[in-house]
N, C-alpha and C positions, 0 to 999 in steps of 0.2 A: 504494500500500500504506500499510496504517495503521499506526506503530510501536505496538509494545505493551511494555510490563513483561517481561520472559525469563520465561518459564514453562517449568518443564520438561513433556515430553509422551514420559515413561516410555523404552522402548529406541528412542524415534523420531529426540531431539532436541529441543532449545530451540525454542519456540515465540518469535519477535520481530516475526511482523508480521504483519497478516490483512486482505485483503481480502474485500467485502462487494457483491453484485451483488442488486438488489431482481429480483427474477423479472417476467416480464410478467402482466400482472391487468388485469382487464375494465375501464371507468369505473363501471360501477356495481355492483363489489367493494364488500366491508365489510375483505376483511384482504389479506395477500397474503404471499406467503414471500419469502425472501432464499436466497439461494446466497452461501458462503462458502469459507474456501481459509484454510491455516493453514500459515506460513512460515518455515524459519528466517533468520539474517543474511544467508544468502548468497540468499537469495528460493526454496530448494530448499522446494518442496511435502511439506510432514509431513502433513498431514490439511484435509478438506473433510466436508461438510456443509448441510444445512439447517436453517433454523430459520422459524417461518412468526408472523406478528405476530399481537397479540388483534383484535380489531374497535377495542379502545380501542385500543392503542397505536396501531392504523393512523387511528386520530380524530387522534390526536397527533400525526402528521406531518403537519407544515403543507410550510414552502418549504425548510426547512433539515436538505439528504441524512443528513447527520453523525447526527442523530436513530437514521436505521434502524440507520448502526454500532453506534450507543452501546450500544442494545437487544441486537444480536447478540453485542457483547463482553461486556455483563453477563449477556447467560443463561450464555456460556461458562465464566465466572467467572475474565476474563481482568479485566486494566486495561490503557488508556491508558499509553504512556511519558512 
């Protein structure tokens, strides 16, 4: 799990950690989506999700995974802890 910033997420619960699962995609994809999971401290499941990348961003992933979180935290408009 990825820490994050505490965000609230309304009568659900703080938001403090989210995992990010890239989905399976063909080799000769242009984009691909992500599955995601949104957590509080104690790792209790508040909310999940998809979010599917552009063709650029998926240009943009080269060898280093961190990339696809980064992408799925800023559309959230979550930060990094």
């Amino acid at each position: 799990m990825i820490q994050l910033k505490p965000s609230k997420a309304g009568i659900l619960g703080t938001i403090t950690q989210i995992d990010v699962l890239v989905l399976p995609f063909q080799t000769t994809a242009v984009s691909c989506s992500t599955y995601y999971k949104l957590c509080d401290v104690d790792g209790k499941q508040l909310a999940e999700g998809n979010i599917a990348l552009t063709e650029e961003q998926f240009l943009g992933w080269g060898t280093d995974n961190s990339y696809v979180s980064d992408i799925v935290i800023a559309e959230l408009g979550l930060q990094k802890a």
